[in-house]
C-alpha positions in Angstrom: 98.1 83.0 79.7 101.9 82.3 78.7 102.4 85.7 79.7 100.8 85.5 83.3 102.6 82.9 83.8 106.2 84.1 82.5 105.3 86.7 85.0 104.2 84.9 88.2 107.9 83.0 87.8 109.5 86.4 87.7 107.9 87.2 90.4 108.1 84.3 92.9 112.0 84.2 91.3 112.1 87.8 92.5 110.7 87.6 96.4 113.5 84.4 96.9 116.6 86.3 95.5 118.6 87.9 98.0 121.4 90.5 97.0 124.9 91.1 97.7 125.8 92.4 101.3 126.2 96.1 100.2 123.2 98.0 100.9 121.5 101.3 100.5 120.8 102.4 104.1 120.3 104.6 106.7 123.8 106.1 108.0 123.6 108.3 110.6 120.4 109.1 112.6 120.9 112.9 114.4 118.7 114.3 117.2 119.0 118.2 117.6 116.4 118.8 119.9 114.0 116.1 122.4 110.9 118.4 124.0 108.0 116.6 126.3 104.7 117.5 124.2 101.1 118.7 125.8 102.7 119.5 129.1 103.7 116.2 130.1 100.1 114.9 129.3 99.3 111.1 129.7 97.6 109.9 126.5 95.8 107.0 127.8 97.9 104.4 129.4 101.4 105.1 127.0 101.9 107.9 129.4 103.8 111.2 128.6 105.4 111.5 124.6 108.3 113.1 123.8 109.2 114.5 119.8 112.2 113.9 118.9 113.4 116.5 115.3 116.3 115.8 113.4 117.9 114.7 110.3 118.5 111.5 109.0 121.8 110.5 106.8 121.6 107.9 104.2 123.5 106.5 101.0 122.3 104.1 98.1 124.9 101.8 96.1 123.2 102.5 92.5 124.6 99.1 91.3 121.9 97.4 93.3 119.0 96.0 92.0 117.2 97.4 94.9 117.5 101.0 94.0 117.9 100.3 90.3 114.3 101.3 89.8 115.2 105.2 91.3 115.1 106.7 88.3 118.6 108.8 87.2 120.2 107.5 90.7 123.0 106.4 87.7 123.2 110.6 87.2 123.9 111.5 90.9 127.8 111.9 92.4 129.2 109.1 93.9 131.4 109.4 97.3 134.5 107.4 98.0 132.8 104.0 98.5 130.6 104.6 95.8 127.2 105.4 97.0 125.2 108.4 96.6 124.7 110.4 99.8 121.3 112.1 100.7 119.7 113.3 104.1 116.2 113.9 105.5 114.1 116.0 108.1 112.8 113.5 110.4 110.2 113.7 113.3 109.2 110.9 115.9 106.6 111.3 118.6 107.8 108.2 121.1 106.1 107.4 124.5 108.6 108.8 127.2 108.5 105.3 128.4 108.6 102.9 125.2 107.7 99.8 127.8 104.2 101.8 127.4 104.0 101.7 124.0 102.5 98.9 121.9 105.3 98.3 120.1 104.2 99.5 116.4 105.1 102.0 114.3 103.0 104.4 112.6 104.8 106.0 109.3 103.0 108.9 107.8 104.2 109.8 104.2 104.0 113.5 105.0 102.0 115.5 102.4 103.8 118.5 100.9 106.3 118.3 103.8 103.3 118.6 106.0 101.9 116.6 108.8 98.7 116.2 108.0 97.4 112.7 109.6 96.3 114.6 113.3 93.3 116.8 111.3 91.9 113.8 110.0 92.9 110.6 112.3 93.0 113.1 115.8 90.1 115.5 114.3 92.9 118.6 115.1 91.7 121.9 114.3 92.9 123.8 111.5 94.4 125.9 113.1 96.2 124.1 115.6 99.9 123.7 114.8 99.9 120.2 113.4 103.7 120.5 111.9 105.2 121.9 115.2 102.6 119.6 117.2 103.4 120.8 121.1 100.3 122.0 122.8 97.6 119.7 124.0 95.4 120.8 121.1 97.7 120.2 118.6 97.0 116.3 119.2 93.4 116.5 119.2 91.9 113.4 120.9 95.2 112.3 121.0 94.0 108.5 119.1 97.1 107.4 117.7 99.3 108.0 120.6 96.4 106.5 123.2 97.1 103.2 121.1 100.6 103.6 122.4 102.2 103.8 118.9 105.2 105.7 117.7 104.6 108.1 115.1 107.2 109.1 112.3 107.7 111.2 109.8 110.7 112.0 107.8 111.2 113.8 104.2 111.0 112.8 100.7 109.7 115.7 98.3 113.2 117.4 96.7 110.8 120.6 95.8 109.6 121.6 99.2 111.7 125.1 100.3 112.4 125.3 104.0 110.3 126.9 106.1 106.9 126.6 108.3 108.4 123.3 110.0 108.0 121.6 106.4 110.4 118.4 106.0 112.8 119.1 103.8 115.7 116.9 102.1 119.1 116.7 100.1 119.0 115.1 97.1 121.9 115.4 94.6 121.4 116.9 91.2 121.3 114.8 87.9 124.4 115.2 86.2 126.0 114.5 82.5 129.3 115.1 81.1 129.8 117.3 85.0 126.6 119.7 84.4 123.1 119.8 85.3 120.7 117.7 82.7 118.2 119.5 81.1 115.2 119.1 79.3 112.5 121.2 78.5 109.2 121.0 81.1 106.1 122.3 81.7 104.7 123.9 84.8 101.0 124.8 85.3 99.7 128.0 86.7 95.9 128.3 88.0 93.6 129.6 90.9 95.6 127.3 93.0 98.5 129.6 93.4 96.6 133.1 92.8 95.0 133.3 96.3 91.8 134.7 95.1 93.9 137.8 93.9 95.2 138.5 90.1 98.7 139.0 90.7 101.4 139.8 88.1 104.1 137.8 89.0 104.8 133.8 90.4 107.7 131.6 91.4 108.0 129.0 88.3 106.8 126.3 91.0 103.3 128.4 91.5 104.0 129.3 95.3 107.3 130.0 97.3 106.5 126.8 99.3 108.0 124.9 96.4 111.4 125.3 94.7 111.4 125.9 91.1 113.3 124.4 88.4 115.2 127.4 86.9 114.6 128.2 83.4 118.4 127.7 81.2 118.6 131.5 80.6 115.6 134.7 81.1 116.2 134.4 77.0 113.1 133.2 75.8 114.1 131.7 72.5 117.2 130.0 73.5 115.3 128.7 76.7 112.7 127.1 73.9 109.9 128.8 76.7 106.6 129.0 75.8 103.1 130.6 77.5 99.7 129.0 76.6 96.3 130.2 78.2 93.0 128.2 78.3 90.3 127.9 80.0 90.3 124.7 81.4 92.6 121.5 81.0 89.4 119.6 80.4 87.4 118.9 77.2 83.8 118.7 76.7 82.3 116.4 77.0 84.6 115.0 79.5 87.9 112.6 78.1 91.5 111.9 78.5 92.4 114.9 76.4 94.2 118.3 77.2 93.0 120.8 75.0 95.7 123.6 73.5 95.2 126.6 74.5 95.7 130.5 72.5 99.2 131.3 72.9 100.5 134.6 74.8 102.9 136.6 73.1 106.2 137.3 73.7 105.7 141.3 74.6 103.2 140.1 77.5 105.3 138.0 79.9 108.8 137.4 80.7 111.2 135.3 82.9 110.9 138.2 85.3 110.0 138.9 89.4 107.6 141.2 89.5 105.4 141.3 92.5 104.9 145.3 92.0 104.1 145.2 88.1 105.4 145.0 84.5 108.3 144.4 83.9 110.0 143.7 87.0 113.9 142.2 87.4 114.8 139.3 85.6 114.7 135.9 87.5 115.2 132.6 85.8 112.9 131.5 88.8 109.9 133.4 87.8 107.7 134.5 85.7 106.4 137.9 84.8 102.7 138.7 83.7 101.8 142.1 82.1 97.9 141.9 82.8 98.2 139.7 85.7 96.8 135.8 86.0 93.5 135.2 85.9 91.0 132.9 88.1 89.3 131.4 85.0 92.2 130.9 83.4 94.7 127.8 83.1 98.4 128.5 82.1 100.8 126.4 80.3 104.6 127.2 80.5 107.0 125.1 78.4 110.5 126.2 79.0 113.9 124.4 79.3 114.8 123.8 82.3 118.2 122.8 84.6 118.8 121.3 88.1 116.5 118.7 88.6 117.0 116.4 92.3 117.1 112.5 91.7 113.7 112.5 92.7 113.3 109.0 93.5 115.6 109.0 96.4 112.5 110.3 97.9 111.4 106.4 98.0 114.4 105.4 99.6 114.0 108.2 102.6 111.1 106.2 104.0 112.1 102.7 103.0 115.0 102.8 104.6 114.3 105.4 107.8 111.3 103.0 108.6 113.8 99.8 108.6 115.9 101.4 110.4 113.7 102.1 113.2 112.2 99.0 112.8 115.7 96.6 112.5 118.5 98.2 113.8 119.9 99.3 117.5 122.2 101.9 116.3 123.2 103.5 113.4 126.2 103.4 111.2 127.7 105.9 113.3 126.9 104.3 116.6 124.1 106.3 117.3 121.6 104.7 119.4 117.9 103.9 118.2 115.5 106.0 119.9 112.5 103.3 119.6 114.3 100.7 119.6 111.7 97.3 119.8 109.3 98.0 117.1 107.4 95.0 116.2 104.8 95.9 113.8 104.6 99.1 111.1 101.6 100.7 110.0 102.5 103.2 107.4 99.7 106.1 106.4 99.5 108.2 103.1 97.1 110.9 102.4 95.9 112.3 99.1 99.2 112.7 97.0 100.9 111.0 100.0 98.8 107.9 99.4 99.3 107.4 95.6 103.0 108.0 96.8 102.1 104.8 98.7 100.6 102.8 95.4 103.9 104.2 93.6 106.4 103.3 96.0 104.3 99.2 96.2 104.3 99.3 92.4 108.3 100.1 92.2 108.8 97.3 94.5 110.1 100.0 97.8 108.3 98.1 100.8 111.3 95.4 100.9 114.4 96.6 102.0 118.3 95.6 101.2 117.9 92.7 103.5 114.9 91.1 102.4 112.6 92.5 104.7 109.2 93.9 104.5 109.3 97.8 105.6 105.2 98.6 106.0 103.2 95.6 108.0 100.2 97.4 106.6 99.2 100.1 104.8 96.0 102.9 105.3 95.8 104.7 101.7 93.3 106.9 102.2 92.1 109.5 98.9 94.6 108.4 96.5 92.0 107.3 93.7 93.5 105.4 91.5 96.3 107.9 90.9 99.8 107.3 91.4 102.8 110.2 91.8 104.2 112.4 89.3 107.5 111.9 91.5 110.1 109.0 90.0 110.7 111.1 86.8 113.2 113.5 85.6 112.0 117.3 86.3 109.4 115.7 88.6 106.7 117.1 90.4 105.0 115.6 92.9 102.9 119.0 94.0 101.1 118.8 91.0 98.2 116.2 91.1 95.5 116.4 88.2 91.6 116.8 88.7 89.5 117.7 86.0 89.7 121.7 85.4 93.4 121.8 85.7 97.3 119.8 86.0 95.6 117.3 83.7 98.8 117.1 81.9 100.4 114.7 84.6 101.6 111.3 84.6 98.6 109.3 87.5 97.1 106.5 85.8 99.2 104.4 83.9 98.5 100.8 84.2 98.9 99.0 86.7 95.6 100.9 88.2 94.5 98.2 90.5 96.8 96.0 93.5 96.3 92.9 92.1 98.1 91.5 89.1 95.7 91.1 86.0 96.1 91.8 81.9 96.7 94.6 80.3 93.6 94.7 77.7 95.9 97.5 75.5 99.1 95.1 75.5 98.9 92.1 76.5 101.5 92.3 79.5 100.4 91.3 83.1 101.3 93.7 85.6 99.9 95.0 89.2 100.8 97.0 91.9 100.5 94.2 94.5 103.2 91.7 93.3 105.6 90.7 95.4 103.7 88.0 97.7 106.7 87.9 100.8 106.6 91.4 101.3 103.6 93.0 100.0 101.7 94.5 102.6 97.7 94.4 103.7 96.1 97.4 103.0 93.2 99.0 104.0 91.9 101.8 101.1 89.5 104.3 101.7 88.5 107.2 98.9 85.5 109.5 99.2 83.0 110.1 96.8 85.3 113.2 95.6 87.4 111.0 94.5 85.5 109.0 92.5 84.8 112.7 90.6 88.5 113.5 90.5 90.7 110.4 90.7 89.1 107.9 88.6 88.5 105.5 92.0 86.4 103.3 89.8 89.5 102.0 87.9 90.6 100.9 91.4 88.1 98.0 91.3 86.6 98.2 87.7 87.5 97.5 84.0 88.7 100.4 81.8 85.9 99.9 79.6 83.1 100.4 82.7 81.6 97.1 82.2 82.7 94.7 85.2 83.8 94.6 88.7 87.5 92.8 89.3 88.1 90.5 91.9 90.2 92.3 94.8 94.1 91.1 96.2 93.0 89.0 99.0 95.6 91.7 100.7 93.2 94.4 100.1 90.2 95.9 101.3 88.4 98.8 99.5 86.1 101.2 101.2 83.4 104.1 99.8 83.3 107.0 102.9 79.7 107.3 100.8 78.8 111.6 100.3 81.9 112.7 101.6 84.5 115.4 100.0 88.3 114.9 100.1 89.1 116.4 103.0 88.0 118.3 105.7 88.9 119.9 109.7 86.3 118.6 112.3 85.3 121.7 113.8 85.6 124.1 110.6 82.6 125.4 109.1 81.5 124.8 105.4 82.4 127.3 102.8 82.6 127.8 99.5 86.1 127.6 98.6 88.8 129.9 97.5 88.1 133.2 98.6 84.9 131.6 100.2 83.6 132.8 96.5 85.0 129.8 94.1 82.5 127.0 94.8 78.9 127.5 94.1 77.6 125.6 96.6 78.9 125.3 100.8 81.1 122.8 101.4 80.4 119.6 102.7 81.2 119.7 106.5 80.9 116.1 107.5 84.2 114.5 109.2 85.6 110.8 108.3 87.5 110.9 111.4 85.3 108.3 112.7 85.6 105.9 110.2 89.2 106.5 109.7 89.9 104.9 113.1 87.6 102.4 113.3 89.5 101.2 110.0 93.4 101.5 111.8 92.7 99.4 114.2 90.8 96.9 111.8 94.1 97.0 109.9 96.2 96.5 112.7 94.0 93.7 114.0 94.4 92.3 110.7 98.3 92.3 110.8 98.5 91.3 114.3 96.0 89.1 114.7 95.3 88.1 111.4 91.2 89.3 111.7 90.2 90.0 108.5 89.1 93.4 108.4 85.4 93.7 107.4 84.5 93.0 103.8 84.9 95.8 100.7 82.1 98.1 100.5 82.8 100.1 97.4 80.1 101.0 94.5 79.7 98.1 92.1 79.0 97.8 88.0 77.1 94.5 89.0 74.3 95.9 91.3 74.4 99.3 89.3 75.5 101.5 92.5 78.7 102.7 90.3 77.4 104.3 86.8 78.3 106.9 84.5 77.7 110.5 85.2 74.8 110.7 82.7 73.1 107.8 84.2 73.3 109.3 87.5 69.9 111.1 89.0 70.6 113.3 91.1 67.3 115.1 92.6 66.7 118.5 90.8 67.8 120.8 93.7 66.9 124.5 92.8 70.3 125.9 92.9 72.4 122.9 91.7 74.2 123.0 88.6 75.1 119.6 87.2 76.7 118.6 83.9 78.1 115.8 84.3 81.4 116.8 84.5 84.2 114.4 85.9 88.3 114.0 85.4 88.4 112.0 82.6 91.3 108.9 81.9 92.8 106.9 79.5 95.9 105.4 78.4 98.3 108.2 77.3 101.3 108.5 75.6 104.2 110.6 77.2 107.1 110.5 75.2 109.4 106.9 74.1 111.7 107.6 77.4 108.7 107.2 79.9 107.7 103.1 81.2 106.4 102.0 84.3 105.3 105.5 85.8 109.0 106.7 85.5 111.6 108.3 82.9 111.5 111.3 80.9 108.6 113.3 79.3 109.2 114.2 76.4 105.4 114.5 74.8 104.9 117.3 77.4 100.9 117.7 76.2 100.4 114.0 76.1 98.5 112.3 73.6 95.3 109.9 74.7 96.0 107.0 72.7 92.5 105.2 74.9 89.6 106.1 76.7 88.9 104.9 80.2 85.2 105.0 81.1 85.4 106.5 84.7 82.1 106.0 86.8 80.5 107.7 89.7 78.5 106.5 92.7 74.6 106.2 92.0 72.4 108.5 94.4 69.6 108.0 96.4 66.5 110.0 96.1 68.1 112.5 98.4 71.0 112.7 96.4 73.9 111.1 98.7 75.8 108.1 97.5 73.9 104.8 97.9 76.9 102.7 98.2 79.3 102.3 100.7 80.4 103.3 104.5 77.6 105.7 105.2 78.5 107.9 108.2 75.6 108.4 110.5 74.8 112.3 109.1 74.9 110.5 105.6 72.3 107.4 106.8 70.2 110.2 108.7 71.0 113.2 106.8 69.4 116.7 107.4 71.2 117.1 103.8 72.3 116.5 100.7 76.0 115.5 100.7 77.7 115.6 97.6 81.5 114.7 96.9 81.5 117.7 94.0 80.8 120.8 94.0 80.8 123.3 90.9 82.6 126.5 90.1 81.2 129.5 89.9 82.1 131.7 86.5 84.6 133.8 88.3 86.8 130.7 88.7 86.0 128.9 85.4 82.7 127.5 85.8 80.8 124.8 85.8 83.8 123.0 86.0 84.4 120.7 89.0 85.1 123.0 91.9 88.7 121.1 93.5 88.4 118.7 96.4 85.2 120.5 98.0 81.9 118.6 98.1 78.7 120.2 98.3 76.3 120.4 101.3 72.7 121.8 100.6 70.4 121.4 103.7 67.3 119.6 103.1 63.0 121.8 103.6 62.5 121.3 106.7 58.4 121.1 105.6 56.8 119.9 102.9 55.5 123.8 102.5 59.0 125.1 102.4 59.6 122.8 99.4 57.0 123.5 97.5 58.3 126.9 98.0 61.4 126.2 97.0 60.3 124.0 93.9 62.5 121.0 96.4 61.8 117.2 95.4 63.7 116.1 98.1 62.2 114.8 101.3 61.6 117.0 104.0 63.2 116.9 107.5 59.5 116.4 109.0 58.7 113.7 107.0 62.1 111.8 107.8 62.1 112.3 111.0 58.7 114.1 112.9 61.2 115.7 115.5 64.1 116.3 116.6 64.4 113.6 119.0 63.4 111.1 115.8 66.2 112.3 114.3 69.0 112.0 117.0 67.3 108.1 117.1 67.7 107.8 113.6 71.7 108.9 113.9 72.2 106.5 116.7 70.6 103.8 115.0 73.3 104.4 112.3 75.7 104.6 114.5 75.3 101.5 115.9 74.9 99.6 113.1 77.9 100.8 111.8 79.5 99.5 115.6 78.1 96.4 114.8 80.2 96.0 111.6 83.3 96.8 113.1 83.3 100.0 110.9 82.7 102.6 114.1 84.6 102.4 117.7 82.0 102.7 121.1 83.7 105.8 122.0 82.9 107.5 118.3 79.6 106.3 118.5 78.9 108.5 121.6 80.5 111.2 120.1 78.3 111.1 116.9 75.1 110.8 119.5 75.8 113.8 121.4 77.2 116.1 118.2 73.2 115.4 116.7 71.6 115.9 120.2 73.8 119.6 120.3 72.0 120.1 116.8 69.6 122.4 115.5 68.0 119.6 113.1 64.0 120.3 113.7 64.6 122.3 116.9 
């Protein structure tokens, strides 16, 4: 107790302090190019948009408190005044005429460089061009920019290469003594770069879509490199360790290119394999490495590119403000973009050098409990773990949930939420898949598995119950990788629905101060969140389950890593506890009891699963990535004893197919009635199942 409270005074201390007038900021805002989108469109009463691409300048005083927590921004060059220069991409969509607009600010954390909120907020189609958004289809349904809000985007990842429209930056380079730091790394190779295809050689980074840290010299020995092979970064049964895998000798791979085979030309930026890569293999590289970005800055690109737009009339420079008037911000981060949101909370980046909040609110939508591999030396923030490979990441150190609370291993309160004045309300949502692959029950329950915490009265928590990580509305299911990794078809059902409905419950909440509609997330207490081997799934002939999920636990990463920052120097690192993760119980069906239930999960004509499983080829029955499962339920009680089914057939749920467009809209509306589904959606939903073949 003398602890907590040592640490509430610190923090109340902190949230009154203000700093000296020098600031890190946003310099120099530069438009290269304004274009009218979708043909002069109007999007519902904002009217015509127009994108506006260019870069923004910026520079951080590293003596502030502010930006001590960048981690090595003491490394980077200093200009004349002493600050450390940087620049971003940077992307707004603005009404044409801002008096239409509703006066908030929607930040997306892009995702890889990408802009990825339009395929799940706008249900865009794969293959429209979300990250060069022009066309009319490239907006979808257009639901963010109908609310009248400005959109935003600008760059943070120092490893994304130009190219494809990706937002890139400028970071400065680490340096001591005048040269590049070094240290010696790992980088992971796995399915996820081979395409489906064995091939010989690979960019360090895994793809040319990321730069690579270059190895010190092709020399093997005095670049300390080493190649590992395994079959999977997971143990059995399931637990926080990485096991070692069978090293690969020196005469069978080299720091080469060699896209045409053995033995290629020498590259310090990739890597040569004799009998190509493997999909059911994992590989481990450990080599020294040079040239790593001040990562961190990446923090500072949105902090201070969303004040800016928020604060200020011009720039630095004199440039004006394009959008000008912003009232409120709602800032969005998907997958690795949202635990770059629960990173960015936790390092205390959503106040800026004036005291002011950045983000109003906050959608954090599959993030898990994970936070980003990105304010470290050598980062990298492509890698995020699941449980057949990249397990050797640094995601769950504690603090795991938002609000402040004990640490049981040492003692020492902590939490991601703590910063009363300028933490802001978040709404977070995770799928079933991520209950499978990023430990979501350590969002809301002990490490141990045995209670449910009490949530930051900032917070609300959501289950999208049955559904996989991600998905495009009009795609069909498949089975992964080379439609031949996943053993099972992917589960096609779209949160797009539920994703708005929960927007404009968060920006009701900040503007109006409605409380969003209570948590509904699987809980210890009513036993809707258990461990894999209590759950009971039906037996589905076909289904293989064992049980398998991304194990956790407190892990040791070297004495120069604290606080989800530093260097690694324990590059395999060692579990020193074990986290119980849980899983959300099943109905007899097989789809998540717990929850929002979309409408094809409350009336389902299947079972939705947020796994799915591998098949041998890519190093089964591990976890099969992201991708759910979707196995269609008998439609007759003589097709399943056929089938040797247990599950309940579509006649018996629902007689016809008009009983089971009633059953959807039922669901539908109930889930209208909670505030958890907009009218428009839920006509939507009615007509998708009334253009179905369920029972036709």
């Amino acid at each position: 107790m003398q602890h907590f409270r040592a640490f509430l005074a610190l923090v109340f201390a902190a949230s009154f302090t203000f700093t000296s007038t020098a600031e890190a900021r946003l310099t120099r805002l530069e438009i290269s190019r304004r274009e009218i989108v979708a043909a002069g469109m109007d999007f519902g009463t904002a009217g015509a948009y127009e994108k506006l691409t260019g870069r923004a300048w910026f520079e951080a005083d590293p003596t502030l408190e502010r930006n001590a927590a960048v981690f090595d921004l003491n490394l980077a060059p200093l200009n004349g005044r002493g600050a450390v220069e940087f620049s971003a991409d940077m992307v707004i969509l603005k009404p044409v005429d801002m008096a239409r607009g509703a006066g908030t600010l929607f930040f997306e954390v892009n995702n890889r460089g990408r802009k990825i909120s339009f395929g799940r907020m706008h249900d865009t189609a794969s293959d429209a061009d979300m990250n060069n958004p022009m066309a009319a289809r490239d907006f979808g349904n257009g639901f963010l920019m109908k609310r009248g809000y400005v959109l935003a985007w600008v760059g943070w990842g120092a490893d994304i290469a130009p190219g494809d429209n990706r937002l890139t930056v400028d970071f400065p380079i680490a340096q001591e003594n005048g040269k590049p730091v070094a240290e010696r790394i790992l980088t992971e190779f796995s399915d996820r770069n081979f395409n489906g295809g064995k091939p010989t050689s690979l960019p360090l980074s895994g793809s040319p879509a990321f730069k690579s840290f270059p190895a010190v010299t092709t020399d093997k020995k005095e670049a300390q490199a080493e190649l590992y092979v395994l079959a999977s970064d997971s143990p059995r049964p399931s637990g926080p360790g990485i096991p070692r895998g069978e090293s690969v000798s020196d005469d069978e791979w080299a720091f080469a290119d060699c896209p045409d085979g053995w033995p290629g030309k020498p590259s310090v930026e990739h890597i040569c394999l004799k009998d190509g890569f493997r999909n059911d293999r994992n590989y481990h590289l450990l080599y020294r490495a040079t040239g790593s970005p001040v990562m961190g800055l990446g923090y500072l690109t949105s902090r201070d590119f969303v004040s800016f737009l928020r604060n200020d009339q011009k720039d630095a420079a004199g440039n004006p403000n394009p959008v000008f008037g912003i009232k409120t911000t709602l800032c969005q981060g998907i997958s690795s973009s949202g635990m770059y949101l629960r990173d960015y909370l936790y390092h205390g980046f959503n106040v800026d050098e004036k005291e002011r909040r950045v983000c109003d609110g906050m959608h954090i939508h599959v993030a898990g409990v994970q936070k980003l591999f990105l304010n470290y030396r050598f980062a990298q923030p492509n890698a995020f773990t699941q449980q057949h490979r990249e397990r050797y990441v640094p995601d769950t150190s504690f603090p795991r949930q938002y609000a402040v609370r004990i640490n049981p291993f040492t003692n020492i309160p902590d939490g991601i939420l703590k910063r009363p004045l300028t933490d802001p309300k978040i709404i977070h949502t995770d799928t079933s898949n991520e209950y499978w692959q990023f430990r979501a029950s350590l969002t809301g329950a002990s490490e141990g598995g045995t209670r449910d915490f009490n949530e930051s009265s900032k917070v609300r928590r959501y289950l999208l119950s049955s559904l996989q990580h991600g998905s495009f509305k009009p795609d069909a299911a498949h089975r992964g990788i080379g439609n031949r990794q996943c053993e099972q078809l992917s589960n096609p059902v779209h949160p797009g629905p539920l994703l708005r409905a929960l927007v404009v419950a968060l920006e009701d909440w900040v503007k109006k101060d409605t409380a969003p509609p209570d948590t509904k997330v699987p809980k210890v207490a009513d036993g809707t969140l258990v461990h894999a081997s209590e759950l009971k799934p039906p037996k589905i002939p076909g289904l293989t389950y064992e049980g398998l999920y991304n194990g956790s636990g407190d892990r040791n990463f070297g004495p120069r890593v604290r606080g989800n920052s530093g260097v690694i120097d324990l590059l395999i690192p060692e579990a020193v506890a074990t986290h119980k993760v849980l899983v959300p119980q099943v109905d007899a069906i097989g789809n998540d009891i717990a929850g929002i239930r979309h409408p094809f999960v409350e009336a389902p004509a299947a079972t939705l699963l947020g796994w799915n499983t591998r098949t041998a080829e890519f190093g089964g029955p591990d976890l099969c990535d992201l991708l759910g499962s979707m196995i269609p339920l008998p439609k007759s009680r003589a097709e399943a004893r056929g089938k040797g089914d247990p599950r309940p057939t579509l006649e018996e749920l629902y007689g016809t197919h008009e009983g089971y467009v009633r059953k959807v809209a039922e669901a539908a509306r109930k889930l209208r009635e909670q505030r958890l589904m907009l009218s428009e959606d839920v006509r939507l939903i009615i007509q998708e199942a009334e253009a179905g073949d369920v029972l036709r």
